[in-house]
N, C-alpha and C positions, 0 to 999 in steps of 0.2 A: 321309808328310805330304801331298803329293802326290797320293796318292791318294784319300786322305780327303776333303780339296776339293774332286772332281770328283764325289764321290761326294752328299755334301752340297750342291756346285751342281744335279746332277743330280736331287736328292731335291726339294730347293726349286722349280725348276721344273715335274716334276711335280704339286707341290701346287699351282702358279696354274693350271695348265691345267685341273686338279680342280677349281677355284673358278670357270674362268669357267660362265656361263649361255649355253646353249645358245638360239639366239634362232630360230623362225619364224616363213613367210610363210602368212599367212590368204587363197583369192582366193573371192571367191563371185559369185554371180547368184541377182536376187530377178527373178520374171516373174510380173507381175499375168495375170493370168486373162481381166478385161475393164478397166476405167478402174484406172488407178492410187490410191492415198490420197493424205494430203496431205505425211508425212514420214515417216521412220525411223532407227531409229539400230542399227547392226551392232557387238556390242562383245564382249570378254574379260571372262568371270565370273570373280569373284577365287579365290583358292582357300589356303586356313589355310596359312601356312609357304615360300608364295612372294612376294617383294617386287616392290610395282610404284609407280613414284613416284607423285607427289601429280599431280590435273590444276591447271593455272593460266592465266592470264589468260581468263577464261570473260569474255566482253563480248557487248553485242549493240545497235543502235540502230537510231534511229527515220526513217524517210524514206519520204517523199510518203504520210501515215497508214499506214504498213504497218514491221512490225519487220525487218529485215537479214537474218533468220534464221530459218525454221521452227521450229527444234530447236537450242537453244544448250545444250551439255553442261558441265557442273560437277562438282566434286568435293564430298563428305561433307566439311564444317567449311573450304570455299572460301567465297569469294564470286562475284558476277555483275556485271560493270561496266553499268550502262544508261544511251547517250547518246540525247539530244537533236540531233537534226542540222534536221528541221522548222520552220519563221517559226512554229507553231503551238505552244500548250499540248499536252500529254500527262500522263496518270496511269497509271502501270502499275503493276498491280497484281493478285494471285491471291485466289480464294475456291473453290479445287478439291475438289470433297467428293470427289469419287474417290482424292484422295491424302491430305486433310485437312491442307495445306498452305494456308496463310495469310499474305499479307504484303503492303502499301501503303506505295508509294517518297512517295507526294504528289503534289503538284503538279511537273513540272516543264518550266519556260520552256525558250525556244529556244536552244541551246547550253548547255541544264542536262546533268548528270552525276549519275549517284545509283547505291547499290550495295547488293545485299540479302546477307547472310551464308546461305549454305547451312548449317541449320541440321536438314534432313529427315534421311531415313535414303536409304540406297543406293537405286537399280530402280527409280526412280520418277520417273512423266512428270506433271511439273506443270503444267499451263494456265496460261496468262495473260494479261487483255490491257488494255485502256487504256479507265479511264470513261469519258474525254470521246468516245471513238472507239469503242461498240459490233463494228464490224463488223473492228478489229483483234486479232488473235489470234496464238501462239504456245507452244511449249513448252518448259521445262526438264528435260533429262535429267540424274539424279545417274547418273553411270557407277562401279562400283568400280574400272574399271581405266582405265588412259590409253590402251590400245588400242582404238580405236572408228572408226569414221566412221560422219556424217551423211547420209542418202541423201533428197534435198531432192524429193518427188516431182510428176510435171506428169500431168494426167486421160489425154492424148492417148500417153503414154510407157510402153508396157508393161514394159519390160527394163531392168535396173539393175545395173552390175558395182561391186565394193568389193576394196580389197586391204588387210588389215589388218599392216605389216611390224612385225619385231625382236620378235614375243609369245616370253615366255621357254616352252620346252619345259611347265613345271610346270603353266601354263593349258592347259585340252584344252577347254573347254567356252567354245562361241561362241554369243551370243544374238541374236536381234533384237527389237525392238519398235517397232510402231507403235501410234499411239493411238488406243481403240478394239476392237485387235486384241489377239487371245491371242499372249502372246511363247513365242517358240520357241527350244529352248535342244537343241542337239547337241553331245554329245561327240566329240570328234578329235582323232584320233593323229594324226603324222607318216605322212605315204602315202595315208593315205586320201580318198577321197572320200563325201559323202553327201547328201541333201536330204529334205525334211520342208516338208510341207506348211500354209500359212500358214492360220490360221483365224479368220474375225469371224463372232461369232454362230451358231457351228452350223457354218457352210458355208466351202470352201476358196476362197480369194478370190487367194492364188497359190503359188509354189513357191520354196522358198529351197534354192539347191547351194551349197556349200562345199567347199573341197577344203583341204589342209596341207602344205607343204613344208620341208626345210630348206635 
């Protein structure tokens, strides 16, 4: 009897250690060439049969006519919280034929709140910015995964590090995209390192390394 139970503790155990998910660390560096862009987003492509949670509270607001955020990342079937913090009126709103995403919050007053439902598909950078304010701009990334960061970029700043932590084992492919630019998508084991070069229009404009650990 005795032995049975230790046998059966033993077996059970085995099985959670089987179950857990294996998590690594993503580190890279992007180095523009000459002037930096304006944004990017470094993120985990999903992949059939690996679970990855939902992204949430995607927000972004409005101060001194300019939005909070370059690049505010959302989930497929999330939404996007938009404050007002400005004494001024604002309209934020998308007409992106590049994505063919379309949507208008209206009008809103100073300490207004308004929220759009992510309703596009995955990979996709959507433009947006504010009628009353021509000269404000921004973008929406749908990410499939919750593994990402934002690389917020300045003209005078060539080099840019990112560390993406806890990616389960199952994601090997890590992308980037800026807007404008061709996204670059490498696959990566555990151990490795590699880099691939970033391209607009024709021409390499900088260099993305990656490496994976566990």
């Amino acid at each position: 009897m005795i032995k049975t139970t230790i046998c059966w503790v033993a077996g059970l155990a085995l099985g959670l250690v089987s179950q857990v998910t294996v998590a690594d660390t993503i580190t890279g560096e992007l180095t523009f060439v000459k002037k930096a862009s304006f944004a990017g987003v470094v993120y985990m492509e999903s992949v059939d049969g690996v679970e990855a949670s939902s992204i949430e509270g995607a927000s972004v607001d409005q101060v001194d006519k300019m939005f909070t955020k370059k690049i505010v990342v959302a989930g497929k079937g999330g939404d996007i919280s938009f404050r007002n913090s400005d004494s001024i009126d604002h309209n934020i709103f998308s007409n992106d034929s590049d994505s063919g995403v379309k949507f208008d919050v209206g009008l809103m007053t100073p300490a207004g709140q308004k929220s759009v439902d992510v309703t596009w598909d995955e990979n996709l950078l959507v433009r947006y910015g504010c009628k009353i304010h021509p000269k404000m701009k921004s973008y929406i990334f749908t990410s499939p995964t919750p593994y990402f960061q934002v690389l917020e970029f300045e003209k005078k700043v060539p080099r840019y590090t990112f560390v993406l932590g806890d990616v389960p084992s199952g994601l090997t492919r890590v992308s980037l995209t800026i807007p404008k630019y061709d996204t670059v998508t490498i696959e990566l084991s555990v151990g490795e390192s590699k880099q691939a070069d970033v391209i607009r229009k024709g021409k390499k404009k900088a260099v993305l390394q990656v490496s994976r650990a566990q």
